[in-house]
N, C-alpha and C positions, 0 to 999 in steps of 0.2 A: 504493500500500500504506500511506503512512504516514499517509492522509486517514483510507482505512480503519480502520483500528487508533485514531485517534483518538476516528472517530466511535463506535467501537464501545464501547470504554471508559469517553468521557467522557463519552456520554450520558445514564447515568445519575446524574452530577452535572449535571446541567443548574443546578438551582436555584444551586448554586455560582455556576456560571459566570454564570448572569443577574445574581446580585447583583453579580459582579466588572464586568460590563457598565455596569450602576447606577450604581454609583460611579466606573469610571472615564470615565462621560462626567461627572459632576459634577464631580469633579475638572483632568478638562481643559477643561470651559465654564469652571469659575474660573480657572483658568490664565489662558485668552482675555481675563479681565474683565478682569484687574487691569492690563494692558499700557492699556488706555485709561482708567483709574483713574487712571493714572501721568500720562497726559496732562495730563488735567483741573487735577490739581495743578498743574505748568507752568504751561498756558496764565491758566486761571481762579484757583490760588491765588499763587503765586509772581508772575505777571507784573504782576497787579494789587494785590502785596501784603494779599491777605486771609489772615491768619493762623488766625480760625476755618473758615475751607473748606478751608484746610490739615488742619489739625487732625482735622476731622470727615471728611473723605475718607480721611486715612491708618489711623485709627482703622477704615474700611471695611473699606479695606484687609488692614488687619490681622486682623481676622475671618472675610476669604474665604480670606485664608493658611490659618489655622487649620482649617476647613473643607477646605481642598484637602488639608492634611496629611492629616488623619482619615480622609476618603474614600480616597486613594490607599493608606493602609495597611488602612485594611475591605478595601478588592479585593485587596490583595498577599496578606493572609490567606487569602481565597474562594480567590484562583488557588492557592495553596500546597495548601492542601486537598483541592480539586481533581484538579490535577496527582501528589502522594504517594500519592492513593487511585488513581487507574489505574494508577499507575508499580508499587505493590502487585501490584494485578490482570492487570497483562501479566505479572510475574515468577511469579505463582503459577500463570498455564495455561502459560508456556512448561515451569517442572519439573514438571506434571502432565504436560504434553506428554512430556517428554524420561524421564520416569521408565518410562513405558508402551514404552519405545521397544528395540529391539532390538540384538545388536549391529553388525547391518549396518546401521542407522540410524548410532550413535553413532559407527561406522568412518566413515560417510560425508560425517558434520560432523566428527568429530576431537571429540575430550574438551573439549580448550583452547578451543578455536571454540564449543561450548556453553556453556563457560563464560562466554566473551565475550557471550555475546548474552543471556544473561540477566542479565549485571549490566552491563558498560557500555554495549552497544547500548541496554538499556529506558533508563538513566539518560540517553542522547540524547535519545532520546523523549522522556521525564519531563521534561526540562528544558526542550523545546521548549514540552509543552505548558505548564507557569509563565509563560515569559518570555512567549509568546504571548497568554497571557489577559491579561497585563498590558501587554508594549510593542505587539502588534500589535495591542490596540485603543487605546490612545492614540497610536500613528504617526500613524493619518490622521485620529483628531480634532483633532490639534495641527496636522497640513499642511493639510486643507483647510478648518478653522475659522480658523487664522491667517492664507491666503488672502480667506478671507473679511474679516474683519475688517482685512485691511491696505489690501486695496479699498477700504474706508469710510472708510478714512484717508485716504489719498491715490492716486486712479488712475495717476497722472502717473508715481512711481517702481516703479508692479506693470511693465513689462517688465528691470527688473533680476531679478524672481523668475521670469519667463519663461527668462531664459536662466541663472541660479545653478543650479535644480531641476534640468533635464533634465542639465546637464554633470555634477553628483555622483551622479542615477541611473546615467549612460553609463559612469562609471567604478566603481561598484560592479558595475555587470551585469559588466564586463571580470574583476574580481576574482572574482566568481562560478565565473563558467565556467570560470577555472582551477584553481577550488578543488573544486571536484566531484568530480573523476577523484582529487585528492592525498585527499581523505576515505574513499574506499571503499578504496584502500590502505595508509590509515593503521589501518585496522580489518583487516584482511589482517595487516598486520604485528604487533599486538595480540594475534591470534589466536597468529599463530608465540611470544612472547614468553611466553603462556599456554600455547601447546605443551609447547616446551623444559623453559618450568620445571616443569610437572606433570611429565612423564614420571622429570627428572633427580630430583625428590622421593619418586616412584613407586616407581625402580630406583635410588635411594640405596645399598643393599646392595652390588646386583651391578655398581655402578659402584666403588666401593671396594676391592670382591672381587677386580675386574680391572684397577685404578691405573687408571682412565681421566676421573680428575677433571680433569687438564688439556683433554681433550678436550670435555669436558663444558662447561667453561668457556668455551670455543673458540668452540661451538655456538652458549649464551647471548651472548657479545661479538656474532656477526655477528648474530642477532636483536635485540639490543639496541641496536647500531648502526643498523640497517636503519629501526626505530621512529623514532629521533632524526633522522637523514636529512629523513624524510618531514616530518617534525611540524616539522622547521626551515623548508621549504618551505610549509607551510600556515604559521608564525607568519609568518616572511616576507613574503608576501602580505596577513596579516591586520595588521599593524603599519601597510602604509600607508595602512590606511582613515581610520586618525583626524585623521591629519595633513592629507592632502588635504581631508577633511572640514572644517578647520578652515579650513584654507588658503579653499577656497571661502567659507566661511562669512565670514570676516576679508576678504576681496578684497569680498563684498557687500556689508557694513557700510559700507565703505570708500566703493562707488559710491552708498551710499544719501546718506550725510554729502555726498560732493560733488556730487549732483547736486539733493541737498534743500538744500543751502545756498542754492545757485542759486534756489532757489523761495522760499525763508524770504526771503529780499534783496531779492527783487522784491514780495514779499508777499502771495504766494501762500499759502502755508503756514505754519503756528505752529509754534512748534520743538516744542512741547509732542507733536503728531501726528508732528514729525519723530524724534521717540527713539522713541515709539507704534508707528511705523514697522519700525523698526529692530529694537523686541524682537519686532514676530510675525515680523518676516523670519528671525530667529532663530530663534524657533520651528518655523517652517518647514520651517528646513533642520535643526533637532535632529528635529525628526517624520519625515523624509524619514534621517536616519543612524538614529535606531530602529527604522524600518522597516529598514533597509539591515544592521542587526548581525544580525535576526532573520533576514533571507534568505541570512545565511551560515550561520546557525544551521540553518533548512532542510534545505538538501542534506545535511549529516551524518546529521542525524535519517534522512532518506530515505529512506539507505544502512543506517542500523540498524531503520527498519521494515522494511525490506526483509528480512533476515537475521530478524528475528524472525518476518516471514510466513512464511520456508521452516519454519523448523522449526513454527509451527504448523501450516501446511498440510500437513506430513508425515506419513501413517501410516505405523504399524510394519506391517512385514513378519508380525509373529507374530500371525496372527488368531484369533481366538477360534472356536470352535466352537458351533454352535448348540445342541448336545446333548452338552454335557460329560458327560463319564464321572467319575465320584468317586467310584466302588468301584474297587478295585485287587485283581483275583483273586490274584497272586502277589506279597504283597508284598515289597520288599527285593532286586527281582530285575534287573538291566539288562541287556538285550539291544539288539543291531545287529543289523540282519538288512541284510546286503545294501549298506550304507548308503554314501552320497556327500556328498561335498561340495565347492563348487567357491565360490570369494570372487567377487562381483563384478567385472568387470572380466578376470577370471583368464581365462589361457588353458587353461588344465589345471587339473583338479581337485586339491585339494592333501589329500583322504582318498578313497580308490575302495576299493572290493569290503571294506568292514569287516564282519567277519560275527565274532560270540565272544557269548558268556552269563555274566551275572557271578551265581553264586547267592548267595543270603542265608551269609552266615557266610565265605565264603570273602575269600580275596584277591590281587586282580588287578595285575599291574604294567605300565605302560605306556611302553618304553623305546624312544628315538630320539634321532635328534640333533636337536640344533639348526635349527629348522624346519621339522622332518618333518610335525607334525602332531597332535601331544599334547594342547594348550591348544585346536586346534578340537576336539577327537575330546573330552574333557569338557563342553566348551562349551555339544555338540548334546544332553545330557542334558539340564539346567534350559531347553533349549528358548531358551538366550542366542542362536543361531541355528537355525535348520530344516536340516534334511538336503535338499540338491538329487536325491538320490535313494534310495531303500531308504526303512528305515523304524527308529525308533530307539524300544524301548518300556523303561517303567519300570513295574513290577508286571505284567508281563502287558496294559502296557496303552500305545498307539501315543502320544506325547506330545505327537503335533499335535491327538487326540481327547480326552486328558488336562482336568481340571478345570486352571488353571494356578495356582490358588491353594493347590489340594491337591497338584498337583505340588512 
């Protein structure tokens, strides 16, 4: 779902995204340069004290910097642009969605739960698609361009990068897989959090009315708690990405110094190619943890394209008619005839055998207790649910055949 939703959105920036493509391989081939730019000074100006090759190489240097900066901020703009303009356009069909929608729809996500998905589910999304146009296409021009180039360097120390890589991929997968299941309940509990507080907002009055603000409170504390819980467990798990990463990262540098020293002593090696070394190893393994932040960032997303395919995939229950009716022979008039209604799920109907006529000018009173059935038995007028049996007309006129705009 959440490829889907991507593809569909961000297609139409295309030109966005290619330009952000553009620059950010330009900016990570300069990256690539400048670690053997760095060399060169070593080896060719420092070792052999040439002060102008110094000079005119860092003077290069400094140019492709400059260069690298500009290009990576052109792409960070594209992907911005990009990314706000879908994040836009999934928010604006989810409330076209949800406006269209019934109230057996809206009973069946919950108030709170739409709210959630149209503002911090898309903002998952929205945020994947950014970082993605920017860290996921410089991950793997940084890892397998630094690859490359460290080769060129020196063959002799690439099986340190044989075994650094795979050990910080094995331990992000492990992270992953944990994190996956704590994400789609951290949005579960989101929902509750957006429950509670709409409803206590909603029925502000009749919570007052009846001293039940401590209880009320009660409520919000165990949803609120329940949130923190979770999200302690997801930061948990996300805290020891970095450190491991480093730890890895620090432990290879470490093997590269001592086992290039070895090679520079024998003279095999220039130290100059031995630091050259060092910073695409580095590179490497910062392309392989950009890649690795963005694949935690993933599964979230997932979990909120997901929530936001239901409800776009969802139709309303209140279908239109093919041949709406827009004249109303008796206007001002509401009748039941017969009529039922049963909730989803329900085992019993919770309105049977309604049968009464309300004329123009008169007035009707509709007295019950406490969940007898008042609030659906208005409800089935403006058609906010269908009658599961009978028929419920307005003007003289059946208001499943009704125009619903002139209803």
């Amino acid at each position: 779902m959440l490829g889907k939703i991507l593809v569909k959105y961000l297609a139409q920036y295309r030109w966005l995204l290619l330009g952000v493509l553009a620059f950010q391989f330009a900016a990570a081939v300069a990256s690539l340069y400048l670690p053997r730019l760095n060399a060169d000074i070593i080896d060719k100006g420092v070792a052999q004290g040439d002060t102008g090759y110094i000079w005119s190489t860092g003077l290069l240097m400094l140019v492709i910097s400059l260069g690298q900066i500009t290009a990576s901020v052109i792409a960070t703009y594209f992907a911005a642009r990009a990314a706000m303009a879908a994040g836009r356009d999934i928010r604006r069909d989810v409330y076209e969605k949800v406006s269209g929608f019934s109230e057996r729809e809206v009973s069946r996500f919950g108030p709170g739960s739409l709210i959630t998905r149209n503002t911090n589910d898309v903002q998952q999304v929205q945020m994947l698609a950014m970082m993605g146009a920017t860290m996921l296409v410089t991950a793997p021009l940084l890892a397998i361009g630094g690859v490359i180039m460290a080769l060129q360097q020196d063959v002799g120390l690439s099986w340190l990068i044989a075994v650094s890589v795979p050990l910080l991929l094995a331990f992000v997968l492990l992270i992953i897989s944990r994190m996956v299941p704590l994400f789609r309940s951290f949005q579960e509990k989101l929902d509750a959090v957006n429950r509670v507080m709409r409803e206590q907002l909603t029925g502000v009055r009749v919570v007052r009315a009846f001293v039940r603000e401590r209880i009320e409170e009660e409520r919000f504390a165990v949803a609120n708690t329940d949130i923190m819980v979770v999200g302690r467990k997801v930061g948990s798990l996300f805290v020891l990405l970095f450190p491991v990463a480093m730890l890895v990262l620090n432990v290879t540098v470490i093997g590269v110094i001592w086992f290039g020293a070895i090679q520079v002593d024998a003279g095999n090696v220039e130290i100059g190619t031995l630091f050259a070394f060092m910073q695409y190893v580095a590179q490497i393994l910062m392309g392989v943890l950009m890649a690795s932040f963005m694949t935690i960032m993933i599964p979230r997303a997932a979990v909120s394209a997901e929530r936001i395919g239901e409800v776009l995939a969802s139709d309303s229950t209140l279908t239109r008619s093919e041949n709406p009716v827009t004249a109303f022979p008796a206007p001002g008039t509401v009748a039941f005839a017969d009529a039922e209604f049963t909730y989803p799920g329900a085992d019993a109907p919770v309105l049977q055998g309604i049968t009464f006529e309300a004329r123009r000018g008169e007035t009707v009173a509709v007295v019950g207790s406490t969940g007898s059935g008042k609030t659906t038995l208005i409800s089935l007028i403006p058609r906010l649910f269908d009658v599961t049996g009978g028929a419920v007309r307005v003007g003289g006129v059946d208001v499943r055949e009704a125009d619903l705009d002139r209803l």
